[in-house]
N, C-alpha and C positions, 0 to 999 in steps of 0.2 A: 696466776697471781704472783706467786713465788720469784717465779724465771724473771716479770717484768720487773717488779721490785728490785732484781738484783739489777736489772741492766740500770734501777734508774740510781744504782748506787748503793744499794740499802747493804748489808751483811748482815745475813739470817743466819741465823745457828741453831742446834736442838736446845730445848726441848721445845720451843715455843717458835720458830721459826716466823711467817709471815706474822704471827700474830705479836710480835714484837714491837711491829710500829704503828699498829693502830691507832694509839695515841698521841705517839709524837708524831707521823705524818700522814694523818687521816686524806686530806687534800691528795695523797699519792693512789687510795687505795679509791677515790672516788675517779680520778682520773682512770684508771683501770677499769672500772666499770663503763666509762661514758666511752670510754675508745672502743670496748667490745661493741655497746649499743650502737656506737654510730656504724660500727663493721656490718652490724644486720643479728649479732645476737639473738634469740629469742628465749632464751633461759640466761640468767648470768646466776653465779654460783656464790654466795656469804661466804667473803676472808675468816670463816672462822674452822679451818681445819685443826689448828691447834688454840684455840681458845678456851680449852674447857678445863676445867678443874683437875683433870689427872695431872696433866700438860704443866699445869702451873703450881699443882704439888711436886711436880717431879722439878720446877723449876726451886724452888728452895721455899714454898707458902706452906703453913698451916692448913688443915684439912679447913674451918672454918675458912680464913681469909682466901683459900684458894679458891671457893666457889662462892665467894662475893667479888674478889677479881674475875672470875671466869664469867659470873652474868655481866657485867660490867660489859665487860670491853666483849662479850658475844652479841648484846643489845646494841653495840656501838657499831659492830660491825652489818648485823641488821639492816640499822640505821641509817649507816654509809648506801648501800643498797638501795634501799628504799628512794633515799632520797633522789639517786642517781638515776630512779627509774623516773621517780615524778617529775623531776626537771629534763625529763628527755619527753613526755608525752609519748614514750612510744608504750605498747602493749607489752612489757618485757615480764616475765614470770621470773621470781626468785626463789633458786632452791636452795634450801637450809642445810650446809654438808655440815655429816660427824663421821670422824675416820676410825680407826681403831686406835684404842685405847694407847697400846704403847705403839714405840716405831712402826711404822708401816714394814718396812724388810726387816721386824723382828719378831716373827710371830709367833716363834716361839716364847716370847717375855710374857702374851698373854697374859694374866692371873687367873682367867678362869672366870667362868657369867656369874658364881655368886659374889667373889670381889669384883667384878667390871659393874654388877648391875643398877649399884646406887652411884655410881660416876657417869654411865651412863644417861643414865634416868634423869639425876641433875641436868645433863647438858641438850638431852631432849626439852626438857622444859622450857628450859632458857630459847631454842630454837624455835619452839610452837608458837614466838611471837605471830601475833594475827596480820602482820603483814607480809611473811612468808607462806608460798603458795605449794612446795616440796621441801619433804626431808628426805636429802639426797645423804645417802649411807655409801660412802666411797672409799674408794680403794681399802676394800676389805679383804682382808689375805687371810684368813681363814671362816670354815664351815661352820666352826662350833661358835664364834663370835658373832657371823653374820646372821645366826639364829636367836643368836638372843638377844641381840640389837633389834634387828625387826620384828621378836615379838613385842617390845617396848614400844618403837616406834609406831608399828599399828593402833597403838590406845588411841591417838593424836587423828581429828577427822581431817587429816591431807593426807595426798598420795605419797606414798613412800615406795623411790628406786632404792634399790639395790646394785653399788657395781663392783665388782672385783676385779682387785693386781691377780697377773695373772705368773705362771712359769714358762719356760723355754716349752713347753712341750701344750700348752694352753689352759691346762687346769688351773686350779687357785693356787696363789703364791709358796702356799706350804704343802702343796700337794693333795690338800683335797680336791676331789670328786664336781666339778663345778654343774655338772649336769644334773647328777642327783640333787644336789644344793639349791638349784634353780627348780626344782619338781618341787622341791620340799616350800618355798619359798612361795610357787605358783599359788601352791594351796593354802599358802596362810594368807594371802592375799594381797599381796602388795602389787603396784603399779605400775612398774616397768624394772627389769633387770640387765644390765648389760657389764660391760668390763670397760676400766681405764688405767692410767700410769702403766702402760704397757706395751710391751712392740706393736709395731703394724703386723707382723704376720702372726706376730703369736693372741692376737686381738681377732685377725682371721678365721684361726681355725678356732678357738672357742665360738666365734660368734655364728659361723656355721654349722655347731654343735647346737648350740640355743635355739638355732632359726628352728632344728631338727626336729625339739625336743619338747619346745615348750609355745603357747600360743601368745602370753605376753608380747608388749611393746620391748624391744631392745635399744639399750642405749650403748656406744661407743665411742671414748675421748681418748683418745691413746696418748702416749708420753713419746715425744716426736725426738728427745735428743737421742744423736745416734753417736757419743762419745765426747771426749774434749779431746784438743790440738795447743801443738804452740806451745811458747816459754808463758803465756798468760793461761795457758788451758784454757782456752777457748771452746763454747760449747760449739759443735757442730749441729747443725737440724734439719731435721726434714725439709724440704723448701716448700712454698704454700701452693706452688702446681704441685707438687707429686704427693700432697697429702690431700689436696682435689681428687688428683689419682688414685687414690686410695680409699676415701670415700666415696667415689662410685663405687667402688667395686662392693664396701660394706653397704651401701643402700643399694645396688642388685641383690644382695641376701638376704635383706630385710630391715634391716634398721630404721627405726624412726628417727631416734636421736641421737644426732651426731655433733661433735666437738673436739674440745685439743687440749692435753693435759701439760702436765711439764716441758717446760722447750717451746711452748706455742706463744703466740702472742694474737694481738688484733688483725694482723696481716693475713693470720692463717683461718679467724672466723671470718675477716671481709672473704676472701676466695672461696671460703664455704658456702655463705653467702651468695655469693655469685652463681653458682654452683643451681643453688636450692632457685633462685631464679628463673635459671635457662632452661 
């Protein structure tokens, strides 16, 4: 969502990134949706990574007005969804992301589950709209967050994945233990666990760790940019055969669910698509 956005012009900044232009250009964020769908999608993912109440306290709101902004524009971005599934007639499933609380590559800023767990909780609610079918809990870069997000999350009767950013060496973002993580997870019950916003190879060896470890469905959407170039910095990316390439090899290990994080666009779920086809 992000990457396209930016191609189609937008300038995203923290704290509130995609979720910046919700309002002013909803039409952009529905076209986003219909381009995956027509690619062959069969999950697409609610713009509302930073829609929530922390995100928009941290943007400069009042604890109250910041979580009537964040249901707002999280019911809108729903919405946008929703809509884009019904005027496609296809069967498409929408999952409801919440990411971690502060930056994603800050996990150290954490505050800790007894401050995360009423920001939390708010932005769960907001997502358990009834026309969301998953609450997708993503790029989670730590053990002790992604535990007490998915015990929250479980109160809610949908499936709730779990994915974690991962490190150079495969574990979780901050060095937790993503195996034990995933044990622990198994048995509270949630519905599928895999890793995203992540290298191909470091997306690998966890996910062959997983296949090892645990019986869950796996999911993997990796983060395909491999740098920027150029007086423009230019993103460089995976190209949509060699990330076909790559997704064979994680659906030889097991994976159910496969997709494309930062850097990807529709080109790269059409050839996935194509893929799941042949």
């Amino acid at each position: 969502m992000g990457t396209r956005l930016e191609e189609m012009g937008h300038k995203l900044t923290a704290p509130l990134w995609s979720a910046s232009i919700l309002q002013s250009h909803p039409d952009d964020i529905v076209k986003i949706h219909r381009e995956n769908i027509e690619a062959g999608a069969q999950v697409i993912t609610t713009n509302t990574f930073r829609t929530t109440p922390y995100a928009l306290h941290q943007a400069g709101l009042s604890g109250v007005d910041a979580h009537t902004r964040a249901r707002a524009l999280t019911l809108l971005a729903i919405r946008l969804a929703w809509k884009t599934v019904q005027e496609s007639g296809v069967d498409v499933k929408i999952a409801a992301a919440i990411a971690p609380l502060a930056d994603s590559l800050r996990p150290q800023d954490f505050p800790g589950n007894i401050i995360s767990r009423p920001w939390h909780d708010a932005q769960l609610d907001n997502l358990s709209h009834h026309t969301t079918d998953i609450l997708l809990l993503e790029t989670m870069n730590s053990a002790r967050e992604a535990k007490g997000l998915t015990e929250l999350a479980l109160r809610y009767e949908k499936p709730v994945w779990v994915s974690f950013s991962l490190d150079d060496a495969g574990q979780i973002f901050n060095g937790d233990d993503l195996v034990a993580t995933a044990k622990f997870l198994e048995k509270k019950g949630v519905a599928a666990i895999g890793v995203n916003c992540s290298t191909l190879p470091g997306s690998n060896i966890a996910i062959k760790a997983l296949r090892d470890a645990i019986d869950l469905p796996l999911l993997a959407y990796p983060n395909i940019e491999l740098g920027r170039s150029g007086k423009n910095k230019k993103i460089k990316k995976v190209t949509p055969e060699a990330f076909v390439e790559w997704a064979k090899e994680v659906k030889d290990l097991g994976v159910e669910f496969i997709g494309a994080c930062c850097g990807s666009d529709h080109t790269h779920i059409k050839a996935l698509s194509e893929l799941n086809d042949s």
